[in-house]
N, C-alpha and C positions, 0 to 999 in steps of 0.2 A: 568624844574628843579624838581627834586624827594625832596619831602621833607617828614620829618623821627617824627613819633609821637608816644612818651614812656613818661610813667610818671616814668621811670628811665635813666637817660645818657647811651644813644647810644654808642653800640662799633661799629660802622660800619656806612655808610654814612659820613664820618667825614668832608665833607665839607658843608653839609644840614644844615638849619637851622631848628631849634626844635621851634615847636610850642606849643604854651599854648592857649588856648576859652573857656571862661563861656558860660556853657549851653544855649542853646538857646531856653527859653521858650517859644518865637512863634513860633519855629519849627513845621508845618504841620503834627499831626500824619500818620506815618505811617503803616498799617499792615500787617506784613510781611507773607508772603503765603507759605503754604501747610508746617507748621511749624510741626505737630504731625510727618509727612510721612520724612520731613527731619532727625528729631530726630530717625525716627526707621530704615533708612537706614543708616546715616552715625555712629548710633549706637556709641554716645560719651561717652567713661566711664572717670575713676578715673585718674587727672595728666596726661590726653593724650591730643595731640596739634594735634589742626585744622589751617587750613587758609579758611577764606572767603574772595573770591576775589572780592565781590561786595559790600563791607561794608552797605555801607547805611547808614542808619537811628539806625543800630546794633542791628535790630531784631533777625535776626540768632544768629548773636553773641553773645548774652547777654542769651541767652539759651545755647547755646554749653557750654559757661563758665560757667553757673551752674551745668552741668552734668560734668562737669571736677576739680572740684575745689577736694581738695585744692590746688593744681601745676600745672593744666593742661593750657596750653599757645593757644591763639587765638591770629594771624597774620590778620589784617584786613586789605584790600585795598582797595584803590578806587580811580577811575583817576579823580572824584570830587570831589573839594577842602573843597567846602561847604557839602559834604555827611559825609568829615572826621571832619567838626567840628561839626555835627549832632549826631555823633554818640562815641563824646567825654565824653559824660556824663557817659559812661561805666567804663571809667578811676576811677574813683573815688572809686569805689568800687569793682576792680580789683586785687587791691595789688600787680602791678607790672606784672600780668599776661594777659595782653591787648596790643599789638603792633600794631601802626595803620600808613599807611603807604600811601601816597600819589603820587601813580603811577598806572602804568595800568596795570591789570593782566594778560596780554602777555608778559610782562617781568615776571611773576612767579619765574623761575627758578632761575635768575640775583638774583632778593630779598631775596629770599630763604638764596641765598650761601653768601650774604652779608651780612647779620646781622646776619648768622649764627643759624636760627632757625631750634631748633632741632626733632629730628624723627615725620615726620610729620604722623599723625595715622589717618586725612582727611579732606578733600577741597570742603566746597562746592563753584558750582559757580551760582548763582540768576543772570540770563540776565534781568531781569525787572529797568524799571525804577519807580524811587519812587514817591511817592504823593507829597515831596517837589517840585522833579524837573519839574513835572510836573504843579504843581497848584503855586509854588512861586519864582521860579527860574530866572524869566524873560525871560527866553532865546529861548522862542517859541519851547517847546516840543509839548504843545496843542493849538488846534485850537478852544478850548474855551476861552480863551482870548486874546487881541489883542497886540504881542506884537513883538521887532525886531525878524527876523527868522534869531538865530542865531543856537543853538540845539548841540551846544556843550558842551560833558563836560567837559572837559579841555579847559578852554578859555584863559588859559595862555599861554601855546605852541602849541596849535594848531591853525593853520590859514585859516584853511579852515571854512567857514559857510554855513548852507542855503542861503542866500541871494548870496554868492561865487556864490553858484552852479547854482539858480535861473538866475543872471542877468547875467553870465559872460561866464558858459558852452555852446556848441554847442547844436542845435537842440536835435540832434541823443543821444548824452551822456546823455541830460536830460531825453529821452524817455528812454535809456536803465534801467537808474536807478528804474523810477516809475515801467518798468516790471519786474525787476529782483528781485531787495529788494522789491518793494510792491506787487508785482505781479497783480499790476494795467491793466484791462482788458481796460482800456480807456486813455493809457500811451500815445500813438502819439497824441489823439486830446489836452492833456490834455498840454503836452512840444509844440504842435503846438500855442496853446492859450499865454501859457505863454510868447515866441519867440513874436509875437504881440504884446504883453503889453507891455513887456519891453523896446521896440521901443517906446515907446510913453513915459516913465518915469520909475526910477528904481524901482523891486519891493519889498519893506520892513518890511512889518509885515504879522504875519499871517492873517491877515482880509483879505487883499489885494491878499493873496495866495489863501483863500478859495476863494474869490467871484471869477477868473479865472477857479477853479476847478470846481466851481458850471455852470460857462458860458461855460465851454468846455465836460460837462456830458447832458445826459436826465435827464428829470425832475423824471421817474421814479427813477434811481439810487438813488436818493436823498433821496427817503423812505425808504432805504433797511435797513435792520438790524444793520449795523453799517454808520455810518457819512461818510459822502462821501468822506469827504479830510484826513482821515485815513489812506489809505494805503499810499497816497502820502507824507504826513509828516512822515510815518515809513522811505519811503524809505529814505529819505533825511537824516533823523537822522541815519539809518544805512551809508550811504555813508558819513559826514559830521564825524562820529567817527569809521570808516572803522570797524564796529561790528562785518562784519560776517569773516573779514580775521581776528581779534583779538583772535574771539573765534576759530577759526582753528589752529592759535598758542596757544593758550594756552593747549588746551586737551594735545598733548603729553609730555608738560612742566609737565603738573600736572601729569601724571604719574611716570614721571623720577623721581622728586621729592617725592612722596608715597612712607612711607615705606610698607615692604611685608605685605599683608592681611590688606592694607590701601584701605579707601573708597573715592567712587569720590561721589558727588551726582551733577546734574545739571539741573537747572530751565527756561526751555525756554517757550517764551510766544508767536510764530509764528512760520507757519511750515518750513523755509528757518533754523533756527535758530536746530529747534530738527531735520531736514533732516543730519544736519552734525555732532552733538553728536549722531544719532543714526547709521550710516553710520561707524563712527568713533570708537564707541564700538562694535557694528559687527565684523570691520575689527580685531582690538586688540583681539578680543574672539576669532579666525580663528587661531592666531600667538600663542596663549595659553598665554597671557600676563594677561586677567583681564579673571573676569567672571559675568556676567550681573546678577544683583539682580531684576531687572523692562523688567519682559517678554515683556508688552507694559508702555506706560507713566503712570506714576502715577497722577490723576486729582483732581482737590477740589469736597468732597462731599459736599453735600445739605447744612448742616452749616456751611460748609464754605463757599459757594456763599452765603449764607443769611445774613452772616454780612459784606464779604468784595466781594462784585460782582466784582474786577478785578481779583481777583481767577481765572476768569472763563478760561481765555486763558490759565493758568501754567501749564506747563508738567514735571514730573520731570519722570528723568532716572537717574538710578545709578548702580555701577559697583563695585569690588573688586576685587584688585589687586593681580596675582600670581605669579608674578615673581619679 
C-alpha cells in the first residue's frame, strides 16, 4: 500500500490514506554525506523542483529546499515507513513545498505522473542506509546488535526476510547470493556452514548468523579491515530488498522523467551498486541522451571522514541531461 504525505490535500492517490507524526525526538541523528559535492552538482536554484528518492532522515532535502525557496517543490521517497516519519519534521517549515511519499523509487516514473509533480529540474538518489535503520530499527541491518534478521524495508509488503532466505533457500541460492551481492570470497564454506545449523534449529538473529560466519571463516579473516559478517549481511539486505534490480529500474525512470538540462546525481556506497550507475551513464553518453559531470566518483575529503567515518565508502556520480 503507497501511502501519500502533504501537509496540503492530495490530488492524486485518492484511495491512500494521509498521515500526520510528531516529531520524533529520539530519532538517531543522522549525517547525510557528501552534502557540499551534491549541492554543487545537482546545482538547486530559485523555485526549481527536485525529487529525492531516498528521503531519509531529510538531510538532502531540507538543504535543496533552502536553495530553492521560495516555490521550489522537493518530492521525497522512501519505501521506509519509519524514514517517512523521520524526516516529517521538514513539513513544518515547508509551506506546502515538501511532498513525502511512501513507496519505492523504482516506481519513479508512476509517482511522478500521479500526483502530478511538476518540471522536475533534479533527482538525487543516496543508496545508503541510515544511522536510524541501522542502530534503532530492530530489523537486523547490523551485526552489532542482536536482533531478528529481518532487514527489510518495507515490512508491510514485503515478505521476504533474512531469516526467509537463511532457513528456507537452497544450498547453491544462498552461496550465489553472498558471491554476487557481497562478493564474499568464503560464500560456499560460509552457505555450507549455515545448511548445518539450520538442521539442528531455525536460525534467528543476527548473533546466531555471525557466530556461523565466524565458524565457517579463518581466524585471520577476522582481523581484516572490515568485520567479517559484513559482506554477508550486505548481501542479504540487497537480495531481501532486490536493491540492485531497483536501482536498474530506476536510472532510466529518472531520466524520462528530467526536464531538459535536468540533473541526476547518485550516491552508492559498494562497487556492485556504482558498476551499474556508472556502466548506465556510459551507455546514455554513447546515445547523446546525458553528459557526465564526475569524470570519476566523487569521494568524502578529509573533513568529511573526520566527523562522519561512513563517508568513507560514498561515491557519487552525476550527469546532465540533453535530450
Amino acid at each position: 500500500m503507497r501511502k501519500f504525505f502533504h501537509n496540503a490535500k492530495p490530488t492524486a492517490y485518492p484511495n491512500e490514506k494521509i498521515f500526520s507524526f510528531l516529531p520524533h525526538n529520539n530519532t538517531m541523528l543522522h549525517i547525510p554525506v557528501l552534502t557540499k559535492e551534491v549541492l554543487q552538482y545537482l546545482n538547486p536554484g530559485q523555485n526549481e523542483n527536485f525529487v529525492d528518492c531516498t528521503v531519509g532522515q531529510g538531510g538532502h532535502a531540507k538543504l535543496i529546499l533552502e536553495k530553492t525557496e521560495p516555490k521550489g517543490k522537493v518530492l521525497g521517497i522512501d519505501l521506509d515507513l519509519q524514514q517517512i516519519k523521520n524526516s516529517e519534521f521538514l513539513m513544518a517549515g515547508s509551506r506546502g513545498r515538501l511532498i513525502l511519499i511512501n513507496d519505492s523509487y523504482a516506481n519513479l516514473q508512476e509517482i511522478v505522473e500521479k500526483i502530478n509533480f511538476p518540471q522536475v529540474n533534479g533527482i538525487l538518489i543516496d543508496l545508503g542506509i541510515s544511522s536510524e535503520q541501522l542502530e534503532s530499527s530492530g530489523r537486523g541491518f547490523t551485526f552489532l546488535k542482536n536482533e531478528p534478521l529481518d532487514m527489510r524495508y518495507d515490512a508491510v509488503n514485503n515478505g521476504l526476510t533474512a531469516e526467509k532466505i537463511i532457513n528456507e533457500w537452497p544450498e547453491d541460492k544462498i552461496e550465489n547470493i553472498l558471491k554476487e551481492y557481497g562478493e564474499e570470497k568464503f560464500s560456499k564454506k560460509i552457505a555450507k556452514e549455515i545448511i548445518e545449523i539450520r538442521k539442528q534449529s531455525r536460525i534467528k538473529t543476527t548473533f546466531g548468523l555471525i557466530e556461523i560466519i565466524k565458524a565457517a571463516t579463518p581466524s585471520a579473516y577476522w582481523r581484516g579491515k572490515i568485520h567479517y559478517a559484513t559482506r554477508t549481511f550486505q548481501a542479504l539486505r540487497i537480495a531481501v530488498n532486490d536493491e540492485l534490480e531497483n536501482l536498474k529500474k530506476v536510472l532510466p525512470e529518472a531520466l524520462s522523467v528530467l526536464s531538459a538540462s535536468g540533473r541526476l546525481a547518485v550516491i552508492s556506497f559498494h562497487s556492485l551498486e556504482d558498476r551499474i550507475v556508472k556502466d548506465f551513464f556510459n551507455k546514455k553518453t554513447k546515445e547523446g541522451i546525458i553528459k557526465i559531470l564526475t569524470n570519476k566518483p566523487i569521494t568524502a575529503g578529509t573533513e568529511e571522514l573526520g566527523k562522519n567515518p561512513r563517508s568513507r565508502s560514498a561515491k557519487l556520480r552525476a550527469a546532465i541531461k540533453i535530450l
